[in-house]
N, C-alpha and C positions, 0 to 999 in steps of 0.2 A: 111748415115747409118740410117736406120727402126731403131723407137723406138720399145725396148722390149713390147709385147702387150701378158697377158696372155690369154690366151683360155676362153672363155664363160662356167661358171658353169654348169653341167646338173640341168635343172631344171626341177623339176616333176611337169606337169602339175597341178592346184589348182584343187579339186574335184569340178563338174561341181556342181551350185548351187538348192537346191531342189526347187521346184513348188510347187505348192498347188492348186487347180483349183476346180472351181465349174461350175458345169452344168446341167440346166436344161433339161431334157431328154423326149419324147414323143416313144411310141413303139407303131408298129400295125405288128401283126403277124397272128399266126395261136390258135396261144394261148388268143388270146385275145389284148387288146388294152389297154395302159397306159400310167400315164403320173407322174414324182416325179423329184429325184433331183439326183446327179453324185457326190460325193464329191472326189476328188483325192490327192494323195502327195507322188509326184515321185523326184527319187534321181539319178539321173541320172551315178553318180559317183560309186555308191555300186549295183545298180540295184532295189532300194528297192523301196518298191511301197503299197501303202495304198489303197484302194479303197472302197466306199461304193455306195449303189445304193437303194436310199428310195423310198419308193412308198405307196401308199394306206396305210400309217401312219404307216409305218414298214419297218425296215432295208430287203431289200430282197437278197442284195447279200451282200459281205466281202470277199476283195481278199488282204492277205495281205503277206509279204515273202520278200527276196532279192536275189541276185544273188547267194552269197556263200551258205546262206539255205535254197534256195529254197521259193516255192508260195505255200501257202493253200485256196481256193478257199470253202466260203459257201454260199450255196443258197436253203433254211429252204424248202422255194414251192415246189421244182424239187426234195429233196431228194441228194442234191449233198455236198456231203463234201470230197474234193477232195485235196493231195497236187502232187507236181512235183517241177523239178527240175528246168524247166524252164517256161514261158509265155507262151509258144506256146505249150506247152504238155496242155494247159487246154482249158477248152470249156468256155471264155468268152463271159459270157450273155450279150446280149445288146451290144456289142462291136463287132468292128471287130476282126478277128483273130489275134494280133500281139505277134511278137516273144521277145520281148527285150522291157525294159522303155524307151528307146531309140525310137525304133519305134514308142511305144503311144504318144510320145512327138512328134516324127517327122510330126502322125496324128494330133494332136491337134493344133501345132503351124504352119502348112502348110497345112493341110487336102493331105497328102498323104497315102493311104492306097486303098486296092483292097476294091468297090463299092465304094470310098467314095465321094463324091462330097461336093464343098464349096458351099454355098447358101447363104452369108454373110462375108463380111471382114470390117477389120477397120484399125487402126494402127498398135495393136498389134498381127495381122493374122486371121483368120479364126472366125468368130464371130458364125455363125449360118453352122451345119454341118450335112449331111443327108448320112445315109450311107444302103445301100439296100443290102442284102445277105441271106443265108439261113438258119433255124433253124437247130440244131443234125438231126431230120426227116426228111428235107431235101425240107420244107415248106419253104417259101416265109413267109420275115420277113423284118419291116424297124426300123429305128430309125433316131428320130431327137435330136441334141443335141445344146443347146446354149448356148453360154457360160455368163457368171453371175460373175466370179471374178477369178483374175488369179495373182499369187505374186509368185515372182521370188527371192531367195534369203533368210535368215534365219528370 
């Protein structure tokens, strides 16, 4: 006779742990050419997601929001104060197109994403990242991003 064995609790996955990342960032567009810093902090669990993007001693963009209320995107230069309900309704500067915190993370810690190429890895992925695509006008635009500090966890 089988010992009595109860069934396995459901158990709800633990909310995936946030990031925080910093990265130094280089752009050459049609706009002109720069160079500042990427601070990020993604949540991967709620969708929530922080972002800043400094440059020429000023905050030039702030994307901040999560999945349940949505993303508001500012960028003071371009005139953009924008929100949506999701990532991909918005025109991230300096970034590739992505849809979800999920995929920015999948970009950063794999360098997956449409133009993106690795240019650098180490132990914990993709170190130095180049990703080529095109501006709202439809101008040839690059970016390089290296990565500077990466903490996983609270």
């Amino acid at each position: 006779m089988m010992p009595f064995q109860t069934p396995p609790a459901d158990v709800a996955p633990a909310p995936a742990a946030p990031v925080r990342a910093q990265y130094g960032w280089g752009y050459s567009g049609a706009s002109g050419e720069g160079v500042g810093t990427l601070n990020l902090l993604m949540e991967p669990g709620s969708g929530r997601l922080v972002a800043e993007l400094h440059g020429l001693g000023e905050r030039l963009m702030l994307l901040e929001g999560d999945r349940a209320s949505g993303y508001h995107l500012r960028v003071p230069r371009q005139k953009i104060d924008q929100r949506a309900a999701t990532l991909a309704e918005l025109p991230l500067p300096f970034l590739p197109q992505v849809a979800s915190v999920e995929a920015l993370l999948r970009l950063l810690r794999q360098g997956e994403g449409p133009g993106v190429a690795v240019l650098k890895k180490d132990a914990a992925g993709p170190r130095k990242l180049h990703w080529r695509g095109r501006d709202p006008q439809g101008k040839d635009e690059q970016v390089w991003l290296e990565r500077k500090r990466w903490m996983e966890g609270k």
